[in-house]
CHARMM-style PDB file with segment names, atoms N, HN, CA, C and O in Angstrom:
ATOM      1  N   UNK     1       7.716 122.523 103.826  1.00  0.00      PROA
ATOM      2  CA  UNK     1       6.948 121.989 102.712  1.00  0.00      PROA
ATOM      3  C   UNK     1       7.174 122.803 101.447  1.00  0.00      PROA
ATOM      4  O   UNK     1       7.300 122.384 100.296  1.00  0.00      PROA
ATOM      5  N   UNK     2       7.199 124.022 101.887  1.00  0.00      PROA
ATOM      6  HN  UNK     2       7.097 124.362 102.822  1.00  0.00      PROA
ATOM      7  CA  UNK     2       7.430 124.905 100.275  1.00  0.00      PROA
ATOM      8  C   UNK     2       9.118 124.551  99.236  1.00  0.00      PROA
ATOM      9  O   UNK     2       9.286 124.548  98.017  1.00  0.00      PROA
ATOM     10  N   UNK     3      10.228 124.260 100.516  1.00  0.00      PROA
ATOM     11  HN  UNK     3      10.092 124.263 101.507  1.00  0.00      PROA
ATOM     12  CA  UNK     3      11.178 124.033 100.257  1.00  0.00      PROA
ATOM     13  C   UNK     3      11.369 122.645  99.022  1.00  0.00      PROA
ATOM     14  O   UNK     3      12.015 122.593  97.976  1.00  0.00      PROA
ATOM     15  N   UNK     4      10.274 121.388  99.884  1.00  0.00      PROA
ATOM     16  HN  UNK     4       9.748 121.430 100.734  1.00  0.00      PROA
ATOM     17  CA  UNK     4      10.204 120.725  98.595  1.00  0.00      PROA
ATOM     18  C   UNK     4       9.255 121.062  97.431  1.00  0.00      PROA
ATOM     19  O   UNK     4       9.575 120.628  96.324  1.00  0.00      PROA
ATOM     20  N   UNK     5       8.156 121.763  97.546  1.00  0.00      PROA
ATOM     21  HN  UNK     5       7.896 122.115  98.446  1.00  0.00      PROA
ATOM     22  CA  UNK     5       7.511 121.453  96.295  1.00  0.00      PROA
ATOM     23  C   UNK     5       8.324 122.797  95.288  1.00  0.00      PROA
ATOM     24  O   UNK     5       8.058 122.932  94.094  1.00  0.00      PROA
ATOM     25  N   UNK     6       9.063 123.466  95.836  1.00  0.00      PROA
ATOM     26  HN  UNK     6       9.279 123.356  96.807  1.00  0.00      PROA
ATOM     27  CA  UNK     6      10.043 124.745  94.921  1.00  0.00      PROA
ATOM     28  C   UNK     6      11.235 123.499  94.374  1.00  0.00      PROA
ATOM     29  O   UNK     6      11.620 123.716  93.225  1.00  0.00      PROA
ATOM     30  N   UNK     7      11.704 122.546  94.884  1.00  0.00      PROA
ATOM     31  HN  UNK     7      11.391 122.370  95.817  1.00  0.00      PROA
ATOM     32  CA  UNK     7      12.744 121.697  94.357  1.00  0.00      PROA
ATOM     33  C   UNK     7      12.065 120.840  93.454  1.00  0.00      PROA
ATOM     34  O   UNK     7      12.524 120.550  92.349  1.00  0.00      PROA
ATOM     35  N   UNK     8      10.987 120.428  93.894  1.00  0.00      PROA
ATOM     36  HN  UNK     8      10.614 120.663  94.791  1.00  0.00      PROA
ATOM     37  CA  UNK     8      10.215 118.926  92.470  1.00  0.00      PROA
ATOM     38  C   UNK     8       9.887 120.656  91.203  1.00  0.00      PROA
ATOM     39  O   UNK     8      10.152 120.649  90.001  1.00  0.00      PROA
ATOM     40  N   UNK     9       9.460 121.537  91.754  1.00  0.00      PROA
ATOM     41  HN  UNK     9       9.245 121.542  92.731  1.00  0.00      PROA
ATOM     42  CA  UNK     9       9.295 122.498  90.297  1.00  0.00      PROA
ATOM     43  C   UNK     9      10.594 122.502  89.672  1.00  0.00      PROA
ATOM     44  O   UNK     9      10.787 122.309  88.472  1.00  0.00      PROA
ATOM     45  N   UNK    10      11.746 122.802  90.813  1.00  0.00      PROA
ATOM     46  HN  UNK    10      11.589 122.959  91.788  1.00  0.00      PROA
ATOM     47  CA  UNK    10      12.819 122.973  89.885  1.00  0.00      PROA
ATOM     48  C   UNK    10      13.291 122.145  89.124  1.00  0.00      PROA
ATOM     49  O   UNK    10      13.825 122.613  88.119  1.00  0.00      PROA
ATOM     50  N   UNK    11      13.286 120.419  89.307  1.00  0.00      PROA
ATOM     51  HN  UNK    11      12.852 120.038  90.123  1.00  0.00      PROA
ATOM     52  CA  UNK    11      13.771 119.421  88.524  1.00  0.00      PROA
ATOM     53  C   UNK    11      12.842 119.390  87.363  1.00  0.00      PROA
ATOM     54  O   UNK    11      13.342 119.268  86.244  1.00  0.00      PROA
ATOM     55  N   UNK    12      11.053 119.521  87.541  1.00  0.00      PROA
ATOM     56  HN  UNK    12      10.647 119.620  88.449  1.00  0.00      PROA
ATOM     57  CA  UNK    12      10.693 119.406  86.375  1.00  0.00      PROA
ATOM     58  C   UNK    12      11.265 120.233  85.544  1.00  0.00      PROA
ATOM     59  O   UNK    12      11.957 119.698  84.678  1.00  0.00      PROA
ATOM     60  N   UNK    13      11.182 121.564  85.535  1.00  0.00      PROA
ATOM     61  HN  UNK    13      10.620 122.000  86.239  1.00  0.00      PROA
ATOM     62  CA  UNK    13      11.483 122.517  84.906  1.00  0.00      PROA
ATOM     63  C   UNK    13      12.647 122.455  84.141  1.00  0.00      PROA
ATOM     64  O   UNK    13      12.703 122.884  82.989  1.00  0.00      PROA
ATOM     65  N   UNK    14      14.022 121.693  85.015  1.00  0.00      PROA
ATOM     66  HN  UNK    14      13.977 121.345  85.951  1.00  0.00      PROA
ATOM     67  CA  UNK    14      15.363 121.905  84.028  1.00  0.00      PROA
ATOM     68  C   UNK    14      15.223 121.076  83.711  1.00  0.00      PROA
ATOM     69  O   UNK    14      16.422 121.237  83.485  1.00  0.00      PROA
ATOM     70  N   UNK    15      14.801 119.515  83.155  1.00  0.00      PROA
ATOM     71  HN  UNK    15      13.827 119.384  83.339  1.00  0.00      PROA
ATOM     72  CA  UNK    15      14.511 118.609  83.015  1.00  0.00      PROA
ATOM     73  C   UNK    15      14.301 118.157  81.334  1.00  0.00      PROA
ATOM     74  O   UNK    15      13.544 119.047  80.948  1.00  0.00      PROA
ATOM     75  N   UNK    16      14.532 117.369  80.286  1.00  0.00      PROA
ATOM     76  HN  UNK    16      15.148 116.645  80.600  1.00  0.00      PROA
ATOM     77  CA  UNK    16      14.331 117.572  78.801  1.00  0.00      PROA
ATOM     78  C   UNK    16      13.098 116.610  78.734  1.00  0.00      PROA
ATOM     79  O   UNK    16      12.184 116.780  77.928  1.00  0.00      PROA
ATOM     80  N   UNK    17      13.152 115.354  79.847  1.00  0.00      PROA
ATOM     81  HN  UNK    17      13.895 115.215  80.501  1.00  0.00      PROA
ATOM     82  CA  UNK    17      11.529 114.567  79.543  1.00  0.00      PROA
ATOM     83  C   UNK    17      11.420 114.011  80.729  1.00  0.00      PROA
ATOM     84  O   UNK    17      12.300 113.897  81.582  1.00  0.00      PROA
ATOM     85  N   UNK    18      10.140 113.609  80.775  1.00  0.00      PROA
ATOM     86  HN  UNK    18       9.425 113.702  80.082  1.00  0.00      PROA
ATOM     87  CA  UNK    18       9.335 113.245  82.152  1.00  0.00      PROA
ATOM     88  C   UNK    18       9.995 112.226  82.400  1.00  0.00      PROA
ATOM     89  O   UNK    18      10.032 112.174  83.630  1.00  0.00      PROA
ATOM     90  N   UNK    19      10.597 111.292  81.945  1.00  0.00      PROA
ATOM     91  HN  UNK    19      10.567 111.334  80.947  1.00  0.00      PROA
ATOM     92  CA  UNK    19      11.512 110.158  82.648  1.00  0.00      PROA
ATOM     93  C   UNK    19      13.027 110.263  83.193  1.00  0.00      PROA
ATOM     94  O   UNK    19      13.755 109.396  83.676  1.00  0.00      PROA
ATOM     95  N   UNK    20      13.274 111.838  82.906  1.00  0.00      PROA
ATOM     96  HN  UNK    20      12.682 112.543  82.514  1.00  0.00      PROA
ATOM     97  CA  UNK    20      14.661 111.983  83.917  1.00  0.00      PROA
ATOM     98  C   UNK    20      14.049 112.672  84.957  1.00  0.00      PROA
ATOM     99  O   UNK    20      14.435 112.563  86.121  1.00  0.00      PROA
ATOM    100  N   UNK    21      12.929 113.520  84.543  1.00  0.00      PROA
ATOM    101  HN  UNK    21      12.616 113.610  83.597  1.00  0.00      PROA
ATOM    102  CA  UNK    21      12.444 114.001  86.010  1.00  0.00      PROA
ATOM    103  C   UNK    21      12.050 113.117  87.045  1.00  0.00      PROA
ATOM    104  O   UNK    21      12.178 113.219  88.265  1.00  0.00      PROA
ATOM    105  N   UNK    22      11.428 112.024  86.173  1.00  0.00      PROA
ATOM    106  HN  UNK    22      11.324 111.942  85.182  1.00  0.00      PROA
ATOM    107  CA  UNK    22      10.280 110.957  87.327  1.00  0.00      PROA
ATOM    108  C   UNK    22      11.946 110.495  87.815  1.00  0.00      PROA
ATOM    109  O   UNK    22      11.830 110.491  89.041  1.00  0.00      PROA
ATOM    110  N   UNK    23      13.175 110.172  87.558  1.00  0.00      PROA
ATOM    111  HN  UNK    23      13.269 110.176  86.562  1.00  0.00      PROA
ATOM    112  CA  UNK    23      14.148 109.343  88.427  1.00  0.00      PROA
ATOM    113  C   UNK    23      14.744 110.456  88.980  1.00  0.00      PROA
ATOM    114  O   UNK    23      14.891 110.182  90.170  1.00  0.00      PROA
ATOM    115  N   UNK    24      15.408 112.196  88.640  1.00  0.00      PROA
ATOM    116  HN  UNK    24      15.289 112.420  87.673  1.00  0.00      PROA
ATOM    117  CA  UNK    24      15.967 112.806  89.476  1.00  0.00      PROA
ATOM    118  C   UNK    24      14.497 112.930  90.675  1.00  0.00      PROA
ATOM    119  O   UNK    24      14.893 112.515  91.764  1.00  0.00      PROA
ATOM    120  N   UNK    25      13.294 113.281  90.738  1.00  0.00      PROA
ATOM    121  HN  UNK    25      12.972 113.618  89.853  1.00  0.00      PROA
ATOM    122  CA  UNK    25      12.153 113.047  91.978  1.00  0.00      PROA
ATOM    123  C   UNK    25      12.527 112.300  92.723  1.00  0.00      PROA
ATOM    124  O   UNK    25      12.867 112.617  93.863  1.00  0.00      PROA
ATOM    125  N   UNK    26      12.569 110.676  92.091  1.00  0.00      PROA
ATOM    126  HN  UNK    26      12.293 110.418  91.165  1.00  0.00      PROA
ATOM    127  CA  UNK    26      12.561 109.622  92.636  1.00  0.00      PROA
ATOM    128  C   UNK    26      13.659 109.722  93.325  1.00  0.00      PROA
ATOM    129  O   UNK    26      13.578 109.175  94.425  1.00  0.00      PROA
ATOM    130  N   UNK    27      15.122 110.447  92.982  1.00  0.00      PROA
ATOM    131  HN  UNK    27      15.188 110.892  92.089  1.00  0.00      PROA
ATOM    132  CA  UNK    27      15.902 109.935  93.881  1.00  0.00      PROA
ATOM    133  C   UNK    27      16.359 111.101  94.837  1.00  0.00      PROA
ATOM    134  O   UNK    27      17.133 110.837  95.757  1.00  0.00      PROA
ATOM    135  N   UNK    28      15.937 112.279  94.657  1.00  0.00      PROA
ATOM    136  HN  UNK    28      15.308 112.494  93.910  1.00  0.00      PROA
ATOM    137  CA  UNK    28      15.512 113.318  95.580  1.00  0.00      PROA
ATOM    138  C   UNK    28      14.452 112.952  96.949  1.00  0.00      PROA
ATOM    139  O   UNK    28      14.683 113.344  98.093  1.00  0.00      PROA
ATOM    140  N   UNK    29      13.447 112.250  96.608  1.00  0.00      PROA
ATOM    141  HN  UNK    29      13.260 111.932  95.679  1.00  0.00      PROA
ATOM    142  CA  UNK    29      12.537 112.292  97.597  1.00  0.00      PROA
ATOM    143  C   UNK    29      13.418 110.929  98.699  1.00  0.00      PROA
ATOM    144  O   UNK    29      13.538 111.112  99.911  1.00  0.00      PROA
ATOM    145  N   UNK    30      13.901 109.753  98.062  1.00  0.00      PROA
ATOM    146  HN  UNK    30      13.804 109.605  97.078  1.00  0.00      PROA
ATOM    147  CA  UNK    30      14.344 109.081  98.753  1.00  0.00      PROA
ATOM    148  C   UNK    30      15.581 109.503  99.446  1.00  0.00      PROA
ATOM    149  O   UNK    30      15.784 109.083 100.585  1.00  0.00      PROA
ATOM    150  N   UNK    31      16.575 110.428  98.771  1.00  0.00      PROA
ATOM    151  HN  UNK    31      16.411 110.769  97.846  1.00  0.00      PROA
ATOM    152  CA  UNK    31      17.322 110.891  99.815  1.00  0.00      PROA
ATOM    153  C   UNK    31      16.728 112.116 100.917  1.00  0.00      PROA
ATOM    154  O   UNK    31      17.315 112.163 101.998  1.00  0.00      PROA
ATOM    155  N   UNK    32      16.010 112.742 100.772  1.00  0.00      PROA
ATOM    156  HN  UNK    32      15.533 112.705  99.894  1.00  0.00      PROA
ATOM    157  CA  UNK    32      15.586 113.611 101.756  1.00  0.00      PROA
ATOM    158  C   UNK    32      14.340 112.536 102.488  1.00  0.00      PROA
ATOM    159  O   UNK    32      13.321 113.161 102.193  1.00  0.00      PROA
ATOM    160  N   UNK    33      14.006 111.649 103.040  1.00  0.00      PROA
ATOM    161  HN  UNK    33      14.834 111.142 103.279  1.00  0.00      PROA
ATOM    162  CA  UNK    33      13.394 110.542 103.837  1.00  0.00      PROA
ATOM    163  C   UNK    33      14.551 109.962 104.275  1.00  0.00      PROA
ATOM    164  O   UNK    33      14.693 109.989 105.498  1.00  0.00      PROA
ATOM    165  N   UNK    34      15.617 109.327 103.495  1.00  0.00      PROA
ATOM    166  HN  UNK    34      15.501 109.305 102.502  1.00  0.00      PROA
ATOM    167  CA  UNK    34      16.377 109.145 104.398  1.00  0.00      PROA
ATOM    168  C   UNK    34      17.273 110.019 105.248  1.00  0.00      PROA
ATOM    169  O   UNK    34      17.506 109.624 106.391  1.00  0.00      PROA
ATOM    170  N   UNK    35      17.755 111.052 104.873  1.00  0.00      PROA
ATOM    171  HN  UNK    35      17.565 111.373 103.945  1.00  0.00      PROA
ATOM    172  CA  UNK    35      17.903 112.489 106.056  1.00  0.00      PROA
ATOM    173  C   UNK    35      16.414 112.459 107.243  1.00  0.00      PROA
ATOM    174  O   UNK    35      16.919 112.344 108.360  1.00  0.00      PROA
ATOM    175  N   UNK    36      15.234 112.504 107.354  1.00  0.00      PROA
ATOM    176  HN  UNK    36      14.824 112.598 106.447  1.00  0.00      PROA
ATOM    177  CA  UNK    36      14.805 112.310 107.787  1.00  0.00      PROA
ATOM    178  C   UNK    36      14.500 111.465 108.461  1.00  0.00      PROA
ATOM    179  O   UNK    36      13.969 111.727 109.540  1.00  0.00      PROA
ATOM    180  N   UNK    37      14.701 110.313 108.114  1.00  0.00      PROA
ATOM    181  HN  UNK    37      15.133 110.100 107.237  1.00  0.00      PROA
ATOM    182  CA  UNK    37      14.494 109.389 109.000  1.00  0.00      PROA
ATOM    183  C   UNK    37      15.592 109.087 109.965  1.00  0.00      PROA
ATOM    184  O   UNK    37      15.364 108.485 111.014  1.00  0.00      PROA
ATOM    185  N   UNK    38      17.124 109.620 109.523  1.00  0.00      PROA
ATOM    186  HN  UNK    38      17.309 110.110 108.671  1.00  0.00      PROA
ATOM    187  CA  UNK    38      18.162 109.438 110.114  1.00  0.00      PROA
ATOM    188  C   UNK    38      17.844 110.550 111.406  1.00  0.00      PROA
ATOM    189  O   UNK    38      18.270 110.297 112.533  1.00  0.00      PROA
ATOM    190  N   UNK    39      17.379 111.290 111.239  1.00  0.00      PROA
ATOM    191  HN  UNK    39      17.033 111.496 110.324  1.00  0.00      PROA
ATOM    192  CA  UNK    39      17.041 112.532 112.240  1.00  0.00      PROA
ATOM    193  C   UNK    39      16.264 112.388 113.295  1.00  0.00      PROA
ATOM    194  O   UNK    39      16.413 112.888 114.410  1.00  0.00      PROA
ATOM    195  N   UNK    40      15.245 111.535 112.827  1.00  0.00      PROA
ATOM    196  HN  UNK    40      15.123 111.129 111.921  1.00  0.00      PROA
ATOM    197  CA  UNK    40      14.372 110.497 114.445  1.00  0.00      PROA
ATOM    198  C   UNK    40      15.424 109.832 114.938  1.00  0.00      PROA
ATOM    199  O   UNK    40      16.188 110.152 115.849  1.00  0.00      PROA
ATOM    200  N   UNK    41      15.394 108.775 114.185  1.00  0.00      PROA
ATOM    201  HN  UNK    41      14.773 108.516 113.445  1.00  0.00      PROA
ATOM    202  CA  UNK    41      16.392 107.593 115.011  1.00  0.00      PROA
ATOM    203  C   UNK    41      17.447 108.076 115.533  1.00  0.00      PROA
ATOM    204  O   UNK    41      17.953 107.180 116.209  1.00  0.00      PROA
ATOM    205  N   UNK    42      18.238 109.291 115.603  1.00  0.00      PROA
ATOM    206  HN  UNK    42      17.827 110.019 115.055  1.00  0.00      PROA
ATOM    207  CA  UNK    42      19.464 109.558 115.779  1.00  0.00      PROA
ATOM    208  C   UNK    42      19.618 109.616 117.260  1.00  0.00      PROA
ATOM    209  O   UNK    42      19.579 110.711 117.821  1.00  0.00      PROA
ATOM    210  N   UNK    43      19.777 108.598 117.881  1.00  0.00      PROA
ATOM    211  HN  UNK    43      19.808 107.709 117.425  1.00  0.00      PROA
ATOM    212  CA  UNK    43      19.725 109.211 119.510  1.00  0.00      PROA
ATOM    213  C   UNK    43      21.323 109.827 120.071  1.00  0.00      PROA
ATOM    214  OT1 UNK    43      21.442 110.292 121.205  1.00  0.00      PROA
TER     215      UNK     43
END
């Protein structure tokens, strides 16, 4: 858990306005769910 909320600080942070952060988040969180989810299903 610390691993992501140290990565959403880091995008806000290098970030110039809240709407490249809200889409680099957005497309951070959806690729790490899909790593995850690939990791259940993986039989």
């Amino acid at each position: 858990m610390k691993n992501i909320i140290s990565k959403l600080y880091e995008i806000i942070k290098n970030t110039k306005d809240f709407i490249e952060a809200e889409e680099s988040i957005q497309s951070y969180m959806y690729n790490l769910f899909s790593d995850l989810l690939g990791e259940v299903f993986h039989i």
